[in-house]
gemmi code that builds the backbone of each chain (N, CA, C; Angstrom):
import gemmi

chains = {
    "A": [
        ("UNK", (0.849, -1.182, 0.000), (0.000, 0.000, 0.000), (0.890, 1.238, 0.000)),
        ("UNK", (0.652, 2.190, -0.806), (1.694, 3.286, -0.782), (1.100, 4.287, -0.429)),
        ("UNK", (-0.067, 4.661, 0.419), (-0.859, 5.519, 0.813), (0.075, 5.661, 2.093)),
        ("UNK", (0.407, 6.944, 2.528), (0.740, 7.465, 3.596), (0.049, 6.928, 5.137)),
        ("UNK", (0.672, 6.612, 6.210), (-0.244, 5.815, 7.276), (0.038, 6.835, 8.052)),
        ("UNK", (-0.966, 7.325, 9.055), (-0.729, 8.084, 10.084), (-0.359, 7.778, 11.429)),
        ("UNK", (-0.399, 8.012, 12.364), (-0.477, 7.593, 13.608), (-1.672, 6.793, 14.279)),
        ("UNK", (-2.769, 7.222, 14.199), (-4.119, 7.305, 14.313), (-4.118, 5.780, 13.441)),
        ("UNK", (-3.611, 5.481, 12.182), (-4.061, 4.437, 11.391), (-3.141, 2.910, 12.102)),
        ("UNK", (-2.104, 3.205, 12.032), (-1.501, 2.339, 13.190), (-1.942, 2.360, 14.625)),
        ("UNK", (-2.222, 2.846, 15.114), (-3.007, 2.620, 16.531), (-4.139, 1.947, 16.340)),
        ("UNK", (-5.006, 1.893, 15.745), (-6.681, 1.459, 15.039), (-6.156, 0.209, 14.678)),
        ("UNK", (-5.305, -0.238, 13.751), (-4.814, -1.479, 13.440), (-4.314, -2.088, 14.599)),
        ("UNK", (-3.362, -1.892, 15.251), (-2.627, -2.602, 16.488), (-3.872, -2.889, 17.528)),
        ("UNK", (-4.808, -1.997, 17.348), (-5.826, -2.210, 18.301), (-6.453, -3.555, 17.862)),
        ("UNK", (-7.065, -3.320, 16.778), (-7.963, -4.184, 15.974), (-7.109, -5.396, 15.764)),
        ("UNK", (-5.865, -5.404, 16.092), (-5.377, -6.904, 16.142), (-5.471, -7.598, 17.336)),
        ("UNK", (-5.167, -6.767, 18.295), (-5.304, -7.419, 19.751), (-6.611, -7.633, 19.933)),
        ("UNK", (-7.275, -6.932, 19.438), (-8.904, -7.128, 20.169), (-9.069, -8.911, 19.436)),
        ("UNK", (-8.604, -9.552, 18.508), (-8.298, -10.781, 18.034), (-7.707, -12.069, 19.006)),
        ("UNK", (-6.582, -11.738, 19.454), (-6.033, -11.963, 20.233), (-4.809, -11.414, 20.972)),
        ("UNK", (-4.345, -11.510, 21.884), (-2.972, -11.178, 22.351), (-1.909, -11.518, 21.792)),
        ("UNK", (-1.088, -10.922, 21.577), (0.228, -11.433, 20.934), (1.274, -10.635, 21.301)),
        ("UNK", (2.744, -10.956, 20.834), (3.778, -9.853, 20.938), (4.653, -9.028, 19.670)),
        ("UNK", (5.352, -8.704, 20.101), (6.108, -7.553, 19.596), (5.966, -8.002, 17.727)),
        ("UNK", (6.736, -8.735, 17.864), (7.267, -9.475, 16.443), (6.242, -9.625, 15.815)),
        ("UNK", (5.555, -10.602, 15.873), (4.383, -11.360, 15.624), (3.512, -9.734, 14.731)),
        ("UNK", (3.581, -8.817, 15.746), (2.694, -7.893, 15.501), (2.608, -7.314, 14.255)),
        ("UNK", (4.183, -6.948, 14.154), (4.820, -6.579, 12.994), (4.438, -6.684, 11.954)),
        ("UNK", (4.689, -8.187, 12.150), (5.082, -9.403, 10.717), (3.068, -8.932, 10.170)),
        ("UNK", (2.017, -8.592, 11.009), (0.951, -9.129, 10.660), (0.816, -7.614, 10.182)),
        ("UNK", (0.991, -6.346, 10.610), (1.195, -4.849, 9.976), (1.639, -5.035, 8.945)),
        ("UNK", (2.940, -5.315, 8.568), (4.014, -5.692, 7.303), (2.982, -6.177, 6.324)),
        ("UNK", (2.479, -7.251, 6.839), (1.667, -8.531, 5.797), (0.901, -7.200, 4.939)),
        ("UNK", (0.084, -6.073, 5.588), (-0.809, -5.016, 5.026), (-0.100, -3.688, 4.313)),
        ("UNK", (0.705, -3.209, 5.168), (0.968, -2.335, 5.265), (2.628, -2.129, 4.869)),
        ("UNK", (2.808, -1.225, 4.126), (4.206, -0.833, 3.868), (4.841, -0.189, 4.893)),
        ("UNK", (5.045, -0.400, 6.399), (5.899, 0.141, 7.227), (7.563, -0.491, 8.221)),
        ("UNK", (8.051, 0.548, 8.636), (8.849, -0.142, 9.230), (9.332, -1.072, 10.272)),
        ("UNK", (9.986, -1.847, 10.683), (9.696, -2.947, 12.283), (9.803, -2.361, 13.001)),
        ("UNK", (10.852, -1.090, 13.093), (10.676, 0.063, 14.059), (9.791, 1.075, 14.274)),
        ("UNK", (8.403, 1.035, 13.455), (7.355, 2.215, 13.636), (6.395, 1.298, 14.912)),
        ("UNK", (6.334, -0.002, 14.931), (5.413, -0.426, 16.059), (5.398, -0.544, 17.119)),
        ("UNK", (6.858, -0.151, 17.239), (7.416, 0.149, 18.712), (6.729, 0.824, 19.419)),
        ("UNK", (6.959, 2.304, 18.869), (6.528, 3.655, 19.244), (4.571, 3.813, 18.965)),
        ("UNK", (4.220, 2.949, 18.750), (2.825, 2.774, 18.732), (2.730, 2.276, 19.926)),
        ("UNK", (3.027, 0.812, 20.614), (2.581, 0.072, 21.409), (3.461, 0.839, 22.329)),
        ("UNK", (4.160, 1.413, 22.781), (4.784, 2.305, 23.623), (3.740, 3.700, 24.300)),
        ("UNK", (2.936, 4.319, 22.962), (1.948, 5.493, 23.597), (0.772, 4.245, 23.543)),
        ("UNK", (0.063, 2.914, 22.852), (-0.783, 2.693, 24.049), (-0.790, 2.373, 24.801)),
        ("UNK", (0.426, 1.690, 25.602), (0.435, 1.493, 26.843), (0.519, 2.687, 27.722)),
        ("UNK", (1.001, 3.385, 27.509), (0.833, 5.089, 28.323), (-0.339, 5.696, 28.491)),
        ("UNK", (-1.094, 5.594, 27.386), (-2.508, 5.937, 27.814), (-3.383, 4.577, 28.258)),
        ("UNK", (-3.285, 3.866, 28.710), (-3.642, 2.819, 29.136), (-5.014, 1.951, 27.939)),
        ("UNK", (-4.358, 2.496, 26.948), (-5.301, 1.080, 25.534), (-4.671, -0.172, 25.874)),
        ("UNK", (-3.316, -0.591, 26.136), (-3.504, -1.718, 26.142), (-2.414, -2.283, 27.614)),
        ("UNK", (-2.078, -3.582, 28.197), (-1.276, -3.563, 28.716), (-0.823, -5.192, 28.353)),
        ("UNK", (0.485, -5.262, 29.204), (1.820, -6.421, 28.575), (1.185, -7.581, 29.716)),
        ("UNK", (1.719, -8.497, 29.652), (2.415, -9.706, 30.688), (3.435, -10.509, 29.916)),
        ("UNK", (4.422, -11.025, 30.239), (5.425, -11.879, 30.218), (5.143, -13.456, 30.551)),
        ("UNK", (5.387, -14.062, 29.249), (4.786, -15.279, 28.929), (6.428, -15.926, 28.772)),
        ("UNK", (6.912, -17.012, 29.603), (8.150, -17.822, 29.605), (8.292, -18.513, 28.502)),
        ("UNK", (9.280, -18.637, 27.517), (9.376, -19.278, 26.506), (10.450, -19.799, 26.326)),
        ("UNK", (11.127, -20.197, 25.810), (12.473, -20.894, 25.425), (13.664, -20.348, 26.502)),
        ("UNK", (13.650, -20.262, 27.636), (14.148, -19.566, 27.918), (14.239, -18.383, 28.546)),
        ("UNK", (14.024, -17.948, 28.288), (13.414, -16.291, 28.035), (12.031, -15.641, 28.313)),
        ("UNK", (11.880, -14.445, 28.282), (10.336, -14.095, 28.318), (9.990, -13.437, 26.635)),
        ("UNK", (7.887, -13.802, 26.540), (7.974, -12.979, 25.305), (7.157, -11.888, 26.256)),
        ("UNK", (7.240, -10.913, 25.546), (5.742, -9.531, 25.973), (4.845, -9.951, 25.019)),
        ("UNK", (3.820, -10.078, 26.035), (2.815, -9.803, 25.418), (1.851, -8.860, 25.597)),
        ("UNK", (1.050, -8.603, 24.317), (0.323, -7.183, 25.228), (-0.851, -7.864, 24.478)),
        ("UNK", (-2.591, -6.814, 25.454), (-3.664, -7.193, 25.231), (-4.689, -5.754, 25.267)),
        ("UNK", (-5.655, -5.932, 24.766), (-6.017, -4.492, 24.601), (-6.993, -4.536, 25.916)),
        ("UNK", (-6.939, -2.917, 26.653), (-7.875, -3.152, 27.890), (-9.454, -2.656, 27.103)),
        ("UNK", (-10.198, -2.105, 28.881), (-11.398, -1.655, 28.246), (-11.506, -0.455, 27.618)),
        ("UNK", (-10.254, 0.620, 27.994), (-9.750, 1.908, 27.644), (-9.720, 1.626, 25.979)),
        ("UNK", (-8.866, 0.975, 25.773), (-8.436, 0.406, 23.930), (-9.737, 0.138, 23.055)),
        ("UNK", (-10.494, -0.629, 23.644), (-11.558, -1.291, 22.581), (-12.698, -0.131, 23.067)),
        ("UNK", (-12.488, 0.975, 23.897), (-13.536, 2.324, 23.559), (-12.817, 3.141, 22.285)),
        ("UNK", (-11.448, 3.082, 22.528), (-10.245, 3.925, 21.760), (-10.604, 3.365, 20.354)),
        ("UNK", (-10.570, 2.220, 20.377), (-10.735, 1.444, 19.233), (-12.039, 1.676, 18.294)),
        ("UNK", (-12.896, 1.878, 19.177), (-14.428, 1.854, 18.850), (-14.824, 3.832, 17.914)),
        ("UNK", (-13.841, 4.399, 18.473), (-13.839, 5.672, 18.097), (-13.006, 5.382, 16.850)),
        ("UNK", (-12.183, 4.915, 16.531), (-10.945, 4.603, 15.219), (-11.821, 4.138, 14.497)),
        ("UNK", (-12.377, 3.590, 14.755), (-13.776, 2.527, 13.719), (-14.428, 3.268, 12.916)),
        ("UNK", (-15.141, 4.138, 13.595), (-16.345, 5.145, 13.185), (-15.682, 5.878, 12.581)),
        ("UNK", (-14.224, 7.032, 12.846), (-13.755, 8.144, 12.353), (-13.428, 7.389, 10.490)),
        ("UNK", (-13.168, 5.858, 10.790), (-12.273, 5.255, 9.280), (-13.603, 4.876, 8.382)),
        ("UNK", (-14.897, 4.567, 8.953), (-16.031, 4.797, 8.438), (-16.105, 5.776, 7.838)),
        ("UNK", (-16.593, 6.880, 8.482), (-16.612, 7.926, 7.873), (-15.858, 8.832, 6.491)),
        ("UNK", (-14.459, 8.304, 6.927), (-13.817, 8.753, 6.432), (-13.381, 7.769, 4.782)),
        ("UNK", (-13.880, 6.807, 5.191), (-13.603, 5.538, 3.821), (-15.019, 5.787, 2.912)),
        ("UNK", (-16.422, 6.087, 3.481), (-17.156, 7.066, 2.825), (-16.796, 7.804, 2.025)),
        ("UNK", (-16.024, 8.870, 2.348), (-15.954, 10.229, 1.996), (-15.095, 9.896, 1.080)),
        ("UNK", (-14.456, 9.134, 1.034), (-13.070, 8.796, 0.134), (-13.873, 8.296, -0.908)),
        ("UNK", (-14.775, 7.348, -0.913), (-15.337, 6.504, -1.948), (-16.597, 7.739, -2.539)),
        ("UNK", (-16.646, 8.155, -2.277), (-17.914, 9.013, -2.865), (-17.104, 9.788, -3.421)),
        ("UNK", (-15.776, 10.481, -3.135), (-14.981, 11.321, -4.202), (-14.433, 10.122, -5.072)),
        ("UNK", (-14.387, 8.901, -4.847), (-13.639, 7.945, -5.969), (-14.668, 7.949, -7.192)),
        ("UNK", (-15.628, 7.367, -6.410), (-17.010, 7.596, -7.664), (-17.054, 8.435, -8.471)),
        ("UNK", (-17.118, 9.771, -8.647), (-16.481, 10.679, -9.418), (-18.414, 11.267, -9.515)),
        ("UNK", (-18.844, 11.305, -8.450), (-20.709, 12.002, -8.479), (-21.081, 11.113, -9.348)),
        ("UNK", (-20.734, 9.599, -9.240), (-22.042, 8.486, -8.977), (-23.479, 8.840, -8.144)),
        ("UNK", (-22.719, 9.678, -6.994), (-23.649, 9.513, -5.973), (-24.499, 10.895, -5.847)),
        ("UNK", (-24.368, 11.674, -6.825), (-24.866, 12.796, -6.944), (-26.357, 13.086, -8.294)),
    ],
    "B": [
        ("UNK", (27.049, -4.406, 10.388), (26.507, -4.286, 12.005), (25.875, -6.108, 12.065)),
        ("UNK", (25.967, -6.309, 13.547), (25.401, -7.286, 13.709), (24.598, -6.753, 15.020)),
        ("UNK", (23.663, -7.846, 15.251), (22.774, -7.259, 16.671), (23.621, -6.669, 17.777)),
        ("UNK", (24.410, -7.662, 17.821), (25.458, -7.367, 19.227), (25.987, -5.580, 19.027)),
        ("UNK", (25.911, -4.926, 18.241), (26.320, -3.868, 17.523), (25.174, -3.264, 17.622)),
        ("UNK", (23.889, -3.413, 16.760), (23.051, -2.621, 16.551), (22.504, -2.353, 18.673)),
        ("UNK", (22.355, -3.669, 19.020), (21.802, -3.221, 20.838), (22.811, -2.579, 21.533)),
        ("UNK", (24.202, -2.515, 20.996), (25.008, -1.260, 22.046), (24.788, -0.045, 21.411)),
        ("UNK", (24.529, 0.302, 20.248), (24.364, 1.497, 19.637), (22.708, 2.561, 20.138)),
        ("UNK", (22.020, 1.490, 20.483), (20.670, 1.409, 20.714), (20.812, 1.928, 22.204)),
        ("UNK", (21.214, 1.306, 22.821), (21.337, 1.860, 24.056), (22.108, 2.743, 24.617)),
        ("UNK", (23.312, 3.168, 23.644), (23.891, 4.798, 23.775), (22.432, 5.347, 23.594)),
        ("UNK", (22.275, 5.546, 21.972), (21.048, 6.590, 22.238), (19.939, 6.383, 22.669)),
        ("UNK", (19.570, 5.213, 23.851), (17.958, 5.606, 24.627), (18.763, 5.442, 26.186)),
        ("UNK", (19.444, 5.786, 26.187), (19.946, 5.597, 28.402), (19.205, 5.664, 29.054)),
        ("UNK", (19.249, 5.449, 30.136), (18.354, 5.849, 31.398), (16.893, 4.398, 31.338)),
        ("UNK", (16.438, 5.105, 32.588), (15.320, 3.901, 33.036), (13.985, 3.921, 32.393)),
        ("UNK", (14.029, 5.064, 31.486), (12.972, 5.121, 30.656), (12.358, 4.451, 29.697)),
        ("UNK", (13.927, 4.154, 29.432), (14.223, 3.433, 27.989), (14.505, 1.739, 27.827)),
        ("UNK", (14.500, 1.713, 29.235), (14.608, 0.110, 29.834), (13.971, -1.476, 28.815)),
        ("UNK", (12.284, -0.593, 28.863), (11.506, -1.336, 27.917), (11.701, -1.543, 26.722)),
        ("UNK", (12.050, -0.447, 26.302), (12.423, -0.638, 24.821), (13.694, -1.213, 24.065)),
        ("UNK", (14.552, -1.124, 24.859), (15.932, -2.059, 25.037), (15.307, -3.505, 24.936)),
        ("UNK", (14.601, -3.646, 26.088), (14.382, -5.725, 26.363), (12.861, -5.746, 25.300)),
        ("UNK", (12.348, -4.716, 24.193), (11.442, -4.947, 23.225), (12.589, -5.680, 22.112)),
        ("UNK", (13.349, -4.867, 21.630), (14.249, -4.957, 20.500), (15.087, -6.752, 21.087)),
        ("UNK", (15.567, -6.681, 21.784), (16.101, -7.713, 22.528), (15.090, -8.864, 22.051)),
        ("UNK", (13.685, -9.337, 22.299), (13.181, -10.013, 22.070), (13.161, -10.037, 20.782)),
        ("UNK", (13.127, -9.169, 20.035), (12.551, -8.851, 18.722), (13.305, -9.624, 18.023)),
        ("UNK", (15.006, -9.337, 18.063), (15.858, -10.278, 17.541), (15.606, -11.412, 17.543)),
        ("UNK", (15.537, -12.396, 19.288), (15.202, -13.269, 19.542), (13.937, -14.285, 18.402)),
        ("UNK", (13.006, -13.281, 18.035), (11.858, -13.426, 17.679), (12.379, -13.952, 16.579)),
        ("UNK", (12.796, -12.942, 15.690), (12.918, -13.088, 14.301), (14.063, -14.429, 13.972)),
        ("UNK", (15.040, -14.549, 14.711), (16.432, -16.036, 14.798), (17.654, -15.004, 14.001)),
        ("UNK", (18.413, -16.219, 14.662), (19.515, -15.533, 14.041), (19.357, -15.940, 12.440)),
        ("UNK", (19.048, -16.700, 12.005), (19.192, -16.774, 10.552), (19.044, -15.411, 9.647)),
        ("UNK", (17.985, -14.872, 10.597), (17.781, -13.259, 10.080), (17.738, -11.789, 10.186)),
        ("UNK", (18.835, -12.678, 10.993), (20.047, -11.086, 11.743), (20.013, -9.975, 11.152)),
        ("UNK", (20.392, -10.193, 10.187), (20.979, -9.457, 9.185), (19.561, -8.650, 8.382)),
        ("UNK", (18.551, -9.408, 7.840), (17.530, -8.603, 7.052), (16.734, -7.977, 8.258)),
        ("UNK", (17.184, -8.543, 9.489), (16.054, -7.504, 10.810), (16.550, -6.686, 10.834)),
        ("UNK", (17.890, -6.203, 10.730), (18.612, -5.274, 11.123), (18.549, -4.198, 10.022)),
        ("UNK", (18.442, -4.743, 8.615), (18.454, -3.980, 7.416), (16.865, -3.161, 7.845)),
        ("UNK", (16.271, -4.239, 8.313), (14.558, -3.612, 7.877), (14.715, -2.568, 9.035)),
        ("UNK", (14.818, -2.554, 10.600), (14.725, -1.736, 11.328), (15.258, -0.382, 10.881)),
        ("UNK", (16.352, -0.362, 10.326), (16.880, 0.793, 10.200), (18.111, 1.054, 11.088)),
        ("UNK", (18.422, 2.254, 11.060), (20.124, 2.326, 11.943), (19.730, 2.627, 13.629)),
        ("UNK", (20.272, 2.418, 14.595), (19.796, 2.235, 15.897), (19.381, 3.759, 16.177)),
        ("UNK", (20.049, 4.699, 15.377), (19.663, 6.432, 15.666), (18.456, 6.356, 15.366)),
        ("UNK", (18.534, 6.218, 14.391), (16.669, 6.313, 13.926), (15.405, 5.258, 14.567)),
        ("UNK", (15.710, 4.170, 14.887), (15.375, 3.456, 15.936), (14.466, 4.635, 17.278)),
        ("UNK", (15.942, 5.072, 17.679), (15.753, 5.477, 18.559), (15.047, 6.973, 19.010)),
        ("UNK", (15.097, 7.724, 17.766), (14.620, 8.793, 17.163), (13.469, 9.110, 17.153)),
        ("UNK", (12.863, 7.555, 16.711), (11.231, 7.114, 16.587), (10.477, 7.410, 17.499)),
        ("UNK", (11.630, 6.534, 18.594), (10.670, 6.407, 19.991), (10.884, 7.947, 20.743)),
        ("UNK", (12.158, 8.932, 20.562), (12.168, 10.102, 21.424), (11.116, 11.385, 20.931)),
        ("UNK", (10.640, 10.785, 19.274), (9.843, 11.676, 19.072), (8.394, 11.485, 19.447)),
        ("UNK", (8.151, 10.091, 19.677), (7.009, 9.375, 20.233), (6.770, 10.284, 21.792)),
        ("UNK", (7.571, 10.482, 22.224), (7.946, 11.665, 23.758), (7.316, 12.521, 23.449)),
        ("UNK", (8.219, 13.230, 22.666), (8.291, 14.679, 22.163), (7.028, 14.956, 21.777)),
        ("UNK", (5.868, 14.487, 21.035), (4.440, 14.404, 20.653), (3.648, 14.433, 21.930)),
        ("UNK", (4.076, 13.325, 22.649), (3.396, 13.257, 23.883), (3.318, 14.695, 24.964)),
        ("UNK", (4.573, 15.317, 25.163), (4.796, 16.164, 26.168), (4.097, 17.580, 25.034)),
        ("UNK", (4.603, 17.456, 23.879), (3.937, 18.881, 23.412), (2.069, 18.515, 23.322)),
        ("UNK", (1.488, 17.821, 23.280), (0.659, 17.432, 23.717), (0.089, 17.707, 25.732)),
        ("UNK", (0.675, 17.823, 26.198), (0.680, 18.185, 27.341), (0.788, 19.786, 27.981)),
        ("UNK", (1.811, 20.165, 26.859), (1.995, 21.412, 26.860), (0.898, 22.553, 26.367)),
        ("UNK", (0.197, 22.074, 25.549), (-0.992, 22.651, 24.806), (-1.910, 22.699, 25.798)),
        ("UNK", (-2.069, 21.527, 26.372), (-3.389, 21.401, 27.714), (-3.051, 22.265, 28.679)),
        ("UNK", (-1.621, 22.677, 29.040), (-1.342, 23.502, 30.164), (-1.769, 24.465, 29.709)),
        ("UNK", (-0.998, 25.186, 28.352), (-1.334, 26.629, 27.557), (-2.501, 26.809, 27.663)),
        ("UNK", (-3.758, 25.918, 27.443), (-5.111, 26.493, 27.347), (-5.764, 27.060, 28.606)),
        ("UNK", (-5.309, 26.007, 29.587), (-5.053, 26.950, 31.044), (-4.844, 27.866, 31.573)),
        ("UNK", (-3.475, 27.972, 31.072), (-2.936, 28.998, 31.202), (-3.605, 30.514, 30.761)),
        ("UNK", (-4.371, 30.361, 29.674), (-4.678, 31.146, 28.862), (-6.387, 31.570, 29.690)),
        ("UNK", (-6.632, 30.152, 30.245), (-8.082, 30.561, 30.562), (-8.301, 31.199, 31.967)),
        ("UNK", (-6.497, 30.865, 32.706), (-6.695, 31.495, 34.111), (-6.236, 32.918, 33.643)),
        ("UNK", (-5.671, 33.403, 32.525), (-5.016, 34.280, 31.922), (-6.366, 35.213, 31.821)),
        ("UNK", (-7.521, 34.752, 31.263), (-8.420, 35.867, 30.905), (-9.274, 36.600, 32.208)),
        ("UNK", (-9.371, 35.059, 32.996), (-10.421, 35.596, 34.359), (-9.592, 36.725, 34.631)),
        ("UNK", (-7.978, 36.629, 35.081), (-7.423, 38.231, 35.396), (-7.926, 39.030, 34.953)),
        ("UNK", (-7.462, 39.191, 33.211), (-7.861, 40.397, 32.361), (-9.362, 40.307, 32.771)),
        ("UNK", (-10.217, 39.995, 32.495), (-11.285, 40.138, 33.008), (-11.907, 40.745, 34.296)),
        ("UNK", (-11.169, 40.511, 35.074), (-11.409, 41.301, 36.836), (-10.645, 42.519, 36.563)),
        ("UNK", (-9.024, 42.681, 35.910), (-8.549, 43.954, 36.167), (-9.738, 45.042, 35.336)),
        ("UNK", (-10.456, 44.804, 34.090), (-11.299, 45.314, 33.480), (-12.370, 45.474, 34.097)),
        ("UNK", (-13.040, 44.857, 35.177), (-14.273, 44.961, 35.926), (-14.233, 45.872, 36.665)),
        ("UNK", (-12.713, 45.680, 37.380), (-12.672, 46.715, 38.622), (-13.342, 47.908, 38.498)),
        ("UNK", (-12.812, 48.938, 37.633), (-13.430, 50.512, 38.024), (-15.116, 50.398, 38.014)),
        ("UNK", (-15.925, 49.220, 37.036), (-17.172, 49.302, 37.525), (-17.839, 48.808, 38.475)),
        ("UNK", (-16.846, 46.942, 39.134), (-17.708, 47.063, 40.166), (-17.233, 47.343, 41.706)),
        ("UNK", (-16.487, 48.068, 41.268), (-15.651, 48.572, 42.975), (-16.498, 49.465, 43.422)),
        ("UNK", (-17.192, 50.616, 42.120), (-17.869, 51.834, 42.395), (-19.511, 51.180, 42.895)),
        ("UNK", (-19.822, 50.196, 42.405), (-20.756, 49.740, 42.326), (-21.379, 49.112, 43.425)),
        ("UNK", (-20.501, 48.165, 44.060), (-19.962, 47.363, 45.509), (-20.255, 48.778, 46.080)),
        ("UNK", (-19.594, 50.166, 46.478), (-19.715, 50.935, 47.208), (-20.830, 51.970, 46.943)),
        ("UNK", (-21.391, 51.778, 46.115), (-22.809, 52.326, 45.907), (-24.429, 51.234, 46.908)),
        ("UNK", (-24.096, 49.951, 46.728), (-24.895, 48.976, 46.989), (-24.560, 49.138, 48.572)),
        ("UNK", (-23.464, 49.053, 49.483), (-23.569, 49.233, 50.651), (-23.773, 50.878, 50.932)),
        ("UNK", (-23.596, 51.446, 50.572), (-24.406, 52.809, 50.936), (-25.813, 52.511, 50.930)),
        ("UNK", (-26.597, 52.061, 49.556), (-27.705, 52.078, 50.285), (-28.273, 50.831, 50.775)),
        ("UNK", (-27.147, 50.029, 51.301), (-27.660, 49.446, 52.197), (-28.120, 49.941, 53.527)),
        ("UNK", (-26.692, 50.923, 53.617), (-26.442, 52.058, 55.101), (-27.962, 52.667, 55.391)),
        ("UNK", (-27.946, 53.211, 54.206), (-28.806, 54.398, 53.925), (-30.595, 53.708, 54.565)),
        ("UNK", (-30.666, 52.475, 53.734), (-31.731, 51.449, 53.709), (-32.365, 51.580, 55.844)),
        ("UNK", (-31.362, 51.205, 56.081), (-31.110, 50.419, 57.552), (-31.627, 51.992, 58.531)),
        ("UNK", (-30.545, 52.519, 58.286), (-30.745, 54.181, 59.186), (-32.187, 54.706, 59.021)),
        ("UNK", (-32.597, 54.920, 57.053), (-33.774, 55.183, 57.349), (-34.760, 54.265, 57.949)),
        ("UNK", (-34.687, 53.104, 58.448), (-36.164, 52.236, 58.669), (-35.667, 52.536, 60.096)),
        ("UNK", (-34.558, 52.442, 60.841), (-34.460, 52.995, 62.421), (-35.124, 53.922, 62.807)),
        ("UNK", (-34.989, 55.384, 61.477), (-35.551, 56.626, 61.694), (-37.246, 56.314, 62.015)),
        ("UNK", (-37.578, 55.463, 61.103), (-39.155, 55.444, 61.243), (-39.352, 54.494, 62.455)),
        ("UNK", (-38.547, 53.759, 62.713), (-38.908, 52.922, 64.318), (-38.594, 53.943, 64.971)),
        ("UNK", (-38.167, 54.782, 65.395), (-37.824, 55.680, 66.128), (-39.055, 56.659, 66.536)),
        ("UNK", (-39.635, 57.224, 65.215), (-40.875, 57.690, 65.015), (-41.975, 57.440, 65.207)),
        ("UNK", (-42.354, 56.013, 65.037), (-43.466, 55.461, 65.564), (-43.298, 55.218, 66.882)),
        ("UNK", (-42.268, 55.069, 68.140), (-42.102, 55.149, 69.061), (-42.358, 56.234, 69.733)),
        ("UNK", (-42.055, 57.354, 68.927), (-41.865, 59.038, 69.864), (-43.605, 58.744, 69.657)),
        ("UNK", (-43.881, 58.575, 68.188), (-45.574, 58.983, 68.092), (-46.427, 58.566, 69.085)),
        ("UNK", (-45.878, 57.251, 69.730), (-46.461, 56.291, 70.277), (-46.662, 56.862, 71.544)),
        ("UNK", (-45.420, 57.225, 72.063), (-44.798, 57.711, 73.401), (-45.475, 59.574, 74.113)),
        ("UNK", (-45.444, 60.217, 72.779), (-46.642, 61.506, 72.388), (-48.331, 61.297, 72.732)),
        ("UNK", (-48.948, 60.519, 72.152), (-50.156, 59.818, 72.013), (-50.342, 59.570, 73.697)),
        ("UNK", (-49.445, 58.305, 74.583), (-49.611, 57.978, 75.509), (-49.536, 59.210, 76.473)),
        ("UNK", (-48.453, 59.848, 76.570), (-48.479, 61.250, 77.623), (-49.596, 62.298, 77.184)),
        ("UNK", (-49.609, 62.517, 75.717), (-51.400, 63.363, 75.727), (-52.420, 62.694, 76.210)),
        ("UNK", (-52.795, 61.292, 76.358), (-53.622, 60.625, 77.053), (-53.811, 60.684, 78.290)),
        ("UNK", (-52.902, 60.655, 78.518), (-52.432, 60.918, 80.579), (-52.764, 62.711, 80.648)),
        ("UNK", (-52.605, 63.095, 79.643), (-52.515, 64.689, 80.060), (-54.123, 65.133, 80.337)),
        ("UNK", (-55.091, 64.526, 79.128), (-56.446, 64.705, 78.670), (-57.060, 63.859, 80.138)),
        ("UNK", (-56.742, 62.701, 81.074), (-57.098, 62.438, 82.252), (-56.803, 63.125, 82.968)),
        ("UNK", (-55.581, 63.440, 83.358), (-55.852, 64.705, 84.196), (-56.711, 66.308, 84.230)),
    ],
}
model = gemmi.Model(1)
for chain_id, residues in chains.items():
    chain = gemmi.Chain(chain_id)
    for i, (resn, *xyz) in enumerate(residues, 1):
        res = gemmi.Residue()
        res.name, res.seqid = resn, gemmi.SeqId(i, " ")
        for name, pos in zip(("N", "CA", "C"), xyz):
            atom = gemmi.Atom()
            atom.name, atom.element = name, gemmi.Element(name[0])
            atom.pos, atom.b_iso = gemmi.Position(*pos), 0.0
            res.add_atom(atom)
        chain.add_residue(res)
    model.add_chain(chain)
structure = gemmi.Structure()
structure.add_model(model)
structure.setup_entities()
């Protein structure tokens, strides 16, 4: 996709994945990437401000060794989320009615 | 660069306890991806400055964000002033107009208790006067 992503559009996505299930860092990525033309370092700084505003929070799951993070979206996130929904509604409207070219007129 | 490279570079530029998380994010991240693909994680992330850049501007959004909420404050405890220093000359005069006649209010209704007393007090001694 070569459409410019905002902040707002990555937050709505990261949301809308967790609300799926929990997962971590990587994983997250790889499933952004799969859509989206961005970098492994832009999801950082996403899941970094929602955990600050409390959309989502971590636990540490033991694995090989090691711990993974995982994070999960709270009830704060899937209201946060619920507002991202409607604004990309709206706004995927507005986009498609100028694509139409006054189909709709 | 190899990881061992890219996570000391990474952690010059994020120090401190702030940055703790994001150190043991990247840390896993490697982990995540294997070493087989050291090398294209490292290509895809980018150079550890910019890495790190990401996340200080991720701050920097946040606090000027914060700063705006103070400013509007600022601005709104800013007007009540202007607003009172502008009130003053009308209701200082005004305040001291309203207790005058409050003064004024009070003294005259004494005057008339006063009056209906003398009247009262007049009335009773011409009564006594007209018996005798």
């Amino acid at each position: 996709m070569a459409l410019q992503i905002g902040n707002n559009m990555l937050d709505m996505l990261v949301l809308a994945i967790l609300r799926e299930n929990d997962t971590y860092g990587y994983v997250l990525t790889q499933r952004v990437q799969s859509i989206l033309d961005v970098s492994g370092s832009a999801l950082y700084p996403v899941l970094r401000r929602l955990l600050q505003v409390g959309a989502c929070a971590t636990y540490d799951v033991p694995f090989g060794g090691r711990n993974r993070r995982y994070y999960s979206i709270t009830t704060t996130g899937h209201e946060l989320l619920r507002g991202y929904i409607s604004d990309w509604n709206d706004y995927r409207d507005a986009v498609e009615q100028i694509l139409k070219g006054g189909d709709g007129n | 660069m190899n990881r061992e490279k890219f996570m000391s570079e990474l952690k010059t530029a994020l120090s401190g306890d702030n940055y703790k998380e994001a150190i043991a994010y990247y840390d896993e991240y490697f982990d995540e991806a294997g070493v087989e693909n050291e090398e294209k994680t490292i290509a895809e992330l980018g150079s550890p400055k910019n890495v790190a850049a990401l996340i200080r501007a991720q701050e920097t959004i946040k606090q000027m964000d914060g700063d705006n909420i103070s400013a509007k404050r600022g601005w709104r405890s800013a007007w009540i002033t202007v607003g009172l220093v502008f009130a003053a000359p009308i209701a200082l005069p005004l305040a001291i107009a309203i207790a005058a006649c409050a003064v004024a209010l009070i003294v005259s209704l004494g005057a008339v208790v006063i009056s209906l007393i003398a009247t009262a007090c007049a009335l009773a001694i011409g009564g006594i006067a007209m018996c005798i």
